[in-house]
C-alpha positions in Angstrom: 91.6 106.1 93.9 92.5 104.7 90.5 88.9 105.2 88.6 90.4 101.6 86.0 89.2 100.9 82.3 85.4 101.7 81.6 83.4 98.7 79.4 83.5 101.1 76.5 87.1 101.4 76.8 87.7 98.0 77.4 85.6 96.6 74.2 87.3 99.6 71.6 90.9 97.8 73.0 90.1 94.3 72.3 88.5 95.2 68.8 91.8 96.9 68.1 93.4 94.0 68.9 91.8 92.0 66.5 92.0 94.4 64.2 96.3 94.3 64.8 96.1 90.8 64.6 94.1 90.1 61.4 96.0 93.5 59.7 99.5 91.5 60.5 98.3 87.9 59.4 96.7 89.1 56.2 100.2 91.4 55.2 102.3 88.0 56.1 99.8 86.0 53.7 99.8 88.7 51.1 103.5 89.2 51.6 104.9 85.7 51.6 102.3 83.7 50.0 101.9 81.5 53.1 99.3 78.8 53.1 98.3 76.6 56.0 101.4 73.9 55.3 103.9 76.7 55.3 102.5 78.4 58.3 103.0 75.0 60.2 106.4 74.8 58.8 107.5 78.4 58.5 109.3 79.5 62.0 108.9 83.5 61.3 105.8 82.9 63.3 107.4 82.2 66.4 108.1 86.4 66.6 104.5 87.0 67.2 104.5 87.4 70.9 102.2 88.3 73.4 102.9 91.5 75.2 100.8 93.7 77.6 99.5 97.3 77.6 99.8 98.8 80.8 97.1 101.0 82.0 97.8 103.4 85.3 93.8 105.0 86.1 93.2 104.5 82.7 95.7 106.0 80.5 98.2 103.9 78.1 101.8 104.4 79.2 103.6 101.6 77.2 103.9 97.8 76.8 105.7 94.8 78.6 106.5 91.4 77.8 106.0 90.4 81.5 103.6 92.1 84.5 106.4 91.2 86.4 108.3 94.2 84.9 105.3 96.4 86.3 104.9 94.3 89.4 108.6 94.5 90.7 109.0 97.7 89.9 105.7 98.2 92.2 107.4 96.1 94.7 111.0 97.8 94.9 108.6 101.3 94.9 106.5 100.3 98.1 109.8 98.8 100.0 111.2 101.7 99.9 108.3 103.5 101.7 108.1 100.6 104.1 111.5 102.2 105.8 108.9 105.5 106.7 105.2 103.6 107.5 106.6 100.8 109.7 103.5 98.3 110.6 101.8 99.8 108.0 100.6 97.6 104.9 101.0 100.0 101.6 99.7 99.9 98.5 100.0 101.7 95.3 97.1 104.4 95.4 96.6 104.1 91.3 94.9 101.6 89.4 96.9 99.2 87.4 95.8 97.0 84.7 96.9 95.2 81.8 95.3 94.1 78.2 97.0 91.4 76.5 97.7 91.7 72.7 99.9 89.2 70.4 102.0 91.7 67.9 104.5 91.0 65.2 108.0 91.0 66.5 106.9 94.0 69.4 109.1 96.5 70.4 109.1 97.0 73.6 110.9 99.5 76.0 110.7 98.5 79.9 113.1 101.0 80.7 111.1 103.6 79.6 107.7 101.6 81.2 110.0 101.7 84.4 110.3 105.6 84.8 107.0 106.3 83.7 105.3 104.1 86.4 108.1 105.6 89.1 106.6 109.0 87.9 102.7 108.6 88.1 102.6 105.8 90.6 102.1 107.4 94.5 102.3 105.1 97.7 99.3 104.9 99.8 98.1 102.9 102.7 95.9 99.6 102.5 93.6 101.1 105.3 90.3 100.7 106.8 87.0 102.7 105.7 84.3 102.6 108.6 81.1 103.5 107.6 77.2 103.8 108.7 74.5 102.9 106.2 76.3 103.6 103.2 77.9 107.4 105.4 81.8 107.2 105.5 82.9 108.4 108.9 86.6 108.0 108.4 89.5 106.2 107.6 92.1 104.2 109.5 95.4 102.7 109.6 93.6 99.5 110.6 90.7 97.4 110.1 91.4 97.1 114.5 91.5 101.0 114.8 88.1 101.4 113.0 86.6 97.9 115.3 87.6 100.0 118.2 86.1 103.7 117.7 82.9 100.9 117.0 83.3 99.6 120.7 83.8 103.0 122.4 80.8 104.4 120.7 78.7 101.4 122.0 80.3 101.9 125.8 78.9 105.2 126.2 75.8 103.1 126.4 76.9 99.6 127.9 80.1 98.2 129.5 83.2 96.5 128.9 81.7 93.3 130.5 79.0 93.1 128.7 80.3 93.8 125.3 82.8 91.2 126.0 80.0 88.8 126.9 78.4 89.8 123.5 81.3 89.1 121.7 81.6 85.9 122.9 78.4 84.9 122.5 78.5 85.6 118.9 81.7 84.4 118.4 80.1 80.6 119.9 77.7 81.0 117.8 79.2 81.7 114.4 81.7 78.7 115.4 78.6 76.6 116.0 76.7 77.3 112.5 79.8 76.7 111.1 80.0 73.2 112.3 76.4 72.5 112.2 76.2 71.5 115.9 73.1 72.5 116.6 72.9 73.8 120.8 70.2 73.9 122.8 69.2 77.8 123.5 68.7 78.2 127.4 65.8 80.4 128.4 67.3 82.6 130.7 65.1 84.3 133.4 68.1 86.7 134.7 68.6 90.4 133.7 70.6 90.4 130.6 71.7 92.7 127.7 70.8 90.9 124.6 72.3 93.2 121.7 74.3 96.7 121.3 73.8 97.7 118.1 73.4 100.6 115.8 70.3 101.4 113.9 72.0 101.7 110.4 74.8 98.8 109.1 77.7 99.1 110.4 80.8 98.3 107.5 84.4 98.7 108.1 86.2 97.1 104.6 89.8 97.2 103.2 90.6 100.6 100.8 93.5 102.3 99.3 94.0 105.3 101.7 95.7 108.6 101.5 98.3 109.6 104.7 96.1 112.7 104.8 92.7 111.1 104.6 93.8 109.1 108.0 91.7 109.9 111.4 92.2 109.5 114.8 89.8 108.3 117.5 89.1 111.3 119.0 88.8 113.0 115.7 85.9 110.0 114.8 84.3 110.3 117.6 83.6 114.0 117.4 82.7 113.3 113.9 79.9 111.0 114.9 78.9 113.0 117.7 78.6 116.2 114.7 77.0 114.0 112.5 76.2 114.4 108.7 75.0 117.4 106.8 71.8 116.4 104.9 69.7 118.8 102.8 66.4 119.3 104.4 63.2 121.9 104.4 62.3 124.7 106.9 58.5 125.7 107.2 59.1 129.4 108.0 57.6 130.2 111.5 55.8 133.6 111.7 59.3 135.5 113.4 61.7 133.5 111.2 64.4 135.8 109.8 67.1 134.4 107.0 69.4 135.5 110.2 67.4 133.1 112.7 67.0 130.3 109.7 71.2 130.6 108.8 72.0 130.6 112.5 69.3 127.9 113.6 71.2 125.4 111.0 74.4 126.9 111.4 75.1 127.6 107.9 75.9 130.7 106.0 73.4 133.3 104.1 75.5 132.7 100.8 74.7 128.6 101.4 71.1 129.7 101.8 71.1 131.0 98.7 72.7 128.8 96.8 70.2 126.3 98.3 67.0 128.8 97.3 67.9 130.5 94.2 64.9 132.1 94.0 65.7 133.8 97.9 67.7 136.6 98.1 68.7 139.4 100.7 65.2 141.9 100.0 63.0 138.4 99.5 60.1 139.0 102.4 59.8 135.7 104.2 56.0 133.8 103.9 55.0 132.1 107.1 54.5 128.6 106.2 56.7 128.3 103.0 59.3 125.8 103.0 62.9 126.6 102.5 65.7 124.0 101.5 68.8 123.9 104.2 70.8 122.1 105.4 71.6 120.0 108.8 73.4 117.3 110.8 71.8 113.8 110.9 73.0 111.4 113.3 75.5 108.8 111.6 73.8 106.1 113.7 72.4 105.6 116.8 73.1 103.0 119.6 70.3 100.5 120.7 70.3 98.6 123.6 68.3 95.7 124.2 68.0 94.3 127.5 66.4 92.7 130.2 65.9 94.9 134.1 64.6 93.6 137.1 63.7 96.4 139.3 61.5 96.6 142.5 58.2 99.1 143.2 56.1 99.7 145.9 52.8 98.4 146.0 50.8 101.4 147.8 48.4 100.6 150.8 44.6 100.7 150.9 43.0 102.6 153.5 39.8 101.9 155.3 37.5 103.6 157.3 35.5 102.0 160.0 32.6 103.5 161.4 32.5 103.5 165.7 29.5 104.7 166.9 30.7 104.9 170.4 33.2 107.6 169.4 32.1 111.2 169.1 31.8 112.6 165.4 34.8 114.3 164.6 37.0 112.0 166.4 39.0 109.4 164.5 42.2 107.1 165.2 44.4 104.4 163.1 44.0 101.0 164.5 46.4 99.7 162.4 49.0 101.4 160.5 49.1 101.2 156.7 52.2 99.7 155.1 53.8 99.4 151.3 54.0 96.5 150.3 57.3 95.5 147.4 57.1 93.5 144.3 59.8 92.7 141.3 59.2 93.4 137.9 61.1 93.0 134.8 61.2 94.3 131.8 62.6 93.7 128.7 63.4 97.5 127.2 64.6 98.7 124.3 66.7 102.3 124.2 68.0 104.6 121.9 70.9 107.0 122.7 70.2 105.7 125.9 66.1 107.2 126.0 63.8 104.0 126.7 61.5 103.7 123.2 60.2 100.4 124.4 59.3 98.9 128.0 57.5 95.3 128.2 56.4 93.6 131.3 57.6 89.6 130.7 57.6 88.7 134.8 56.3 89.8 138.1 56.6 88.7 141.5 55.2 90.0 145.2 57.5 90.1 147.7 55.7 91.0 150.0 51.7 92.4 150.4 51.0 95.7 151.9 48.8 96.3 155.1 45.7 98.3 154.8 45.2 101.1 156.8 42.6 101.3 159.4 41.1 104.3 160.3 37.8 104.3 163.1 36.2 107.3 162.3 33.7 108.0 165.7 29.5 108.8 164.8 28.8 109.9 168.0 26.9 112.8 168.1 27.9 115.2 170.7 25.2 117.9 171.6 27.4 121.1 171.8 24.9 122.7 174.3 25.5 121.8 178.1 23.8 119.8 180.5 23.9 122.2 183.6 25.8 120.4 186.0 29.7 120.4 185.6 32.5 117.9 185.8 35.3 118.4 188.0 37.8 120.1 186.0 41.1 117.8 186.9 41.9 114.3 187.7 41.6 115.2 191.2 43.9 117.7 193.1 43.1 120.5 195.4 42.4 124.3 195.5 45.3 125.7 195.7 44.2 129.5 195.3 40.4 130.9 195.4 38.5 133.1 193.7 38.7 137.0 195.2 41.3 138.7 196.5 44.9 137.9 195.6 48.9 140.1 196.4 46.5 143.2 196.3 44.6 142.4 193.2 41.4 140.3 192.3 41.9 136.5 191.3 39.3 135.5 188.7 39.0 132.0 189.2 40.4 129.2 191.3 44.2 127.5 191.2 43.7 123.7 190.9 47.1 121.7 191.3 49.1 118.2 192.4 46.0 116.5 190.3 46.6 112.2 190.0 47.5 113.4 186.4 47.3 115.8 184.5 44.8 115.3 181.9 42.5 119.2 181.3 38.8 118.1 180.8 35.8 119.9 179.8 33.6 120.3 182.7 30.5 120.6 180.0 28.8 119.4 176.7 30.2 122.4 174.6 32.2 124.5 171.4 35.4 125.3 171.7 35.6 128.9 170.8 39.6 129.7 171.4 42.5 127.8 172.1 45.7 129.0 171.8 48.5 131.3 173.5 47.1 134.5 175.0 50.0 137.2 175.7 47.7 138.8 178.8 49.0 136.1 181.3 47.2 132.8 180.8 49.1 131.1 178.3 47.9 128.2 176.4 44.2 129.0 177.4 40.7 126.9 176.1 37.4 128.7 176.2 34.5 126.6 175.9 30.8 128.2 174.6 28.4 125.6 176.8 25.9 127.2 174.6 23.2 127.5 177.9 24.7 130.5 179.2 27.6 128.9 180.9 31.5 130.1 179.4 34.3 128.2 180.8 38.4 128.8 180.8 41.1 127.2 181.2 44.5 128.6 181.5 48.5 127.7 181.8 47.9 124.7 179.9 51.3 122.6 178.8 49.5 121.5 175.4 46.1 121.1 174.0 43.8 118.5 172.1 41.3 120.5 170.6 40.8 123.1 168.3 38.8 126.2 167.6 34.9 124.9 166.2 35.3 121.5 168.1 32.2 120.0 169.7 33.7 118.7 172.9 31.6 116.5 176.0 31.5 117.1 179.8 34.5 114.9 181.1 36.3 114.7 178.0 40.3 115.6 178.0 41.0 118.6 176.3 44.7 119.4 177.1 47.6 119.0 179.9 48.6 121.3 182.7 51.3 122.9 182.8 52.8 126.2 183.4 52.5 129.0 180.7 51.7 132.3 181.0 52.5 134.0 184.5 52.0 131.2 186.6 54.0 130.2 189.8 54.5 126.2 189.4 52.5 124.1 187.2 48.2 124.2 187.8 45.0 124.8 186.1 43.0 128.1 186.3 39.6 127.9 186.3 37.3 130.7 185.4 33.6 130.2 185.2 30.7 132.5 183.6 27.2 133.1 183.3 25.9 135.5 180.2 28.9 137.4 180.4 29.3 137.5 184.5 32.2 136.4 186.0 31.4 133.3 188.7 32.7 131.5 192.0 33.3 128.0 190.3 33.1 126.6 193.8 29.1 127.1 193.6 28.9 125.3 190.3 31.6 122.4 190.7 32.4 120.0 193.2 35.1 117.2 193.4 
């Protein structure tokens, strides 16, 4: 870039004009003896003529009578590149200016103005510079080049639709300020994206541009994914090595330094002192603004209702709990696409959740027995006794075709096993009655109760079935007193 004429420059020029001027005015009054009437009259005066020192980035390199001797030769210059750049607009990459002067019969050489500016003028490209707060990112054939890496950095955050939207929207609403209609601004309840922006200014202007200098989009976009290299400070950590520190910021130990010229190579690191390095800093980040509707779940409540007609320990759900839905939206605000800000401006039930009953039963159960037992089975009949059985004794009787086949507790008692037994009985209960009396219950298809249970006489405690070694599906029934093995049959009754 052409760095021009500095003030001081420009001010030392025009007082050297005057000082030409006055110099050749007082030498023709001195010389000639003119006075005002012959200066009027006297046409010598007509060769003082104003001519032009031409300036390229600053230095003097000759005078003209006309710019246009500078300008075509600018011209002709950048129409011959034009047959290399096509749909390119050039430019001369210097700095070009002129200071007027009126001299005494000048003598001026274009031709050799000509070659000079053919020698130190270079052809460059009127391009695009696109920048973030003041940070150049790159340059561009095109202000449209530099608009788009803008939009593809925005749509790793948004959409084509809704950038297109945006742009609309603000290209409405500079043609409305500019005619002074004033519209009426519609309160919108639907989800919207109100802005994509950057966090720092966002300029792309016109500048003189080197071939070289020129970047692609792919080259910008890695750029501003890289970011800028800032000087910053490093509070040393207890383990921090200048190897850690160099690699940590990814620079080298010569950088480090050059940064800290009081560090060196046999410098012993202090925990907490702060060194000066450097690192990338974003060039800009993207912010979103929006408004989302989304749904949630409104959880259930659950009650408990008390039912002193069911035992303690009991409980069942007379009516199942349900989630109710609701919409809320939000208006949120993201960086980088990581929400920084979430509002609540709306909020609607669509529908209420259903509380969930549970009857929990207060009964209390005595766990000891009554004495007298409950037929073990919904009816049926013996199908096997107690004693002798295929040459080997038969503990207990075989109860089966029952009117269903609900297992109930022939006793107030504790459940003191329930589960598989491997000796033959399959799923087998034994209930403590707590008086002396031990009841079992084998070959059961599934059971209700567990192992500390308090159950009552009558109450169903499994299903028959046929686990175990058993020869079609039954109940056996065992029956003892302090650890003696009994006849049910004297005990029970249908």
């Amino acid at each position: 870039m052409g760095m021009g004429i500095g003030n001081t420059q420009r001010k030392k020029v025009g007082k050297m004009q005057r000082i030409a001027l006055l110099t050749i005015l007082a030498f023709t009054v001195g010389l000639f003896g003119f006075n005002s009437a012959t200066y009027a009259s006297d046409d010598r005066f007509e060769l003082i003529k104003t001519v032009y020192h031409v300036y390229v980035d600053g230095e003097n390199i000759g005078l003209v009578n006309e710019k246009n001797v500078v300008e075509d030769t600018k011209a002709q210059m950048i129409q011959k590149a034009e047959d290399r750049f096509k749909d390119i607009q050039l430019t001369v990459n210097e700095d070009i200016q002129y200071v007027p002067e009126r001299i005494f019969n000048p003598d001026v050489d274009h031709e050799a103005v000509k070659k000079k500016l053919q020698d130190q003028l270079s052809i460059g490209i009127l391009g695009a510079k696109l920048s973030f707060g003041g940070k150049t990112l790159g340059y561009f054939k095109t202000a449209e080049e530099a608009e788009e890496v803008v939009r593809e950095l925005k749509l790793k955050y948004t959409d084509e639709k809704t950038l297109d939207k945006l742009q609309k929207q603000a290209e409405e609403k500079a043609d409305s300020d500019k005619s002074g209609e004033q519209k009426e601004e519609k309160k919108s309840v639907e989800d919207e994206t109100f802005s994509v922006s950057f966090d720092n200014e966002v300029q792309i202007t016109s500048e003189k541009v080197s071939i070289d200098d020129l970047i692609d989009q792919e080259k910008a976009m890695e750029r501003f994914k890289k970011g800028t290299l800032k000087k910053t400070s490093h509070k040393v950590k207890e383990d921090d090595t200048i190897e850690s520190i160099v690699e940590k910021y990814d620079i080298t130990r010569e950088e480090l330094f050059e940064l800290n010229p009081d560090l060196s190579e046999l410098t012993k690191l202090k925990e907490g002192e702060k060194l000066i390095v450097k690192e990338y800093k974003p060039f800009a980040k993207v912010v979103v603004k929006e408004r989302v509707t989304k749904e949630h779940k409104i959880a259930y409540d659950s009650e408990v209702k008390e039912d002193d007609t069911m035992p303690k320990g009991e409980s069942k759900i007379s009516q199942k709990g349900k989630d109710g839905k609701k919409s809320v939206q939000y208006e949120i605000t993201s960086v980088n696409g990581e929400v920084t800000d979430k509002n609540v401006v709306a909020e609607e039930v669509l529908s209420e959740p259903v509380t969930e009953i549970k009857i929990k039963g207060t009964k209390v159960i005595p766990s000891r027995g009554t004495g007298s037992f409950h037929w073990p089975t919904v009816g049926g009949y013996i199908s096997s006794h107690k004693g002798q059985r295929w040459g080997r004794q038969h503990k207990g009787i075989d109860i089966a075709r029952p009117s269903n086949r609900a297992i109930l507790a022939v006793d107030n008692g504790t459940v003191v096993s329930a589960g598989f037994n491997s000796g033959g009985y399959g799923n087998r209960i034994i209930i403590n009655h707590n008086n002396g009396f031990k009841s079992v219950y084998a070959h059961l298809a599934s059971m209700n109760v567990s192992v500390g249970q308090t159950v009552k006489k009558g109450q169903k405690i499994g299903v028959m079935g046929s686990t175990g070694h058993s020869t079609g599906v039954h109940l056996h029934f065992e029956l003892y007193k302090n650890g003696a093995l009994l006849n049910p049959l004297k005990y029970i009754s249908r």
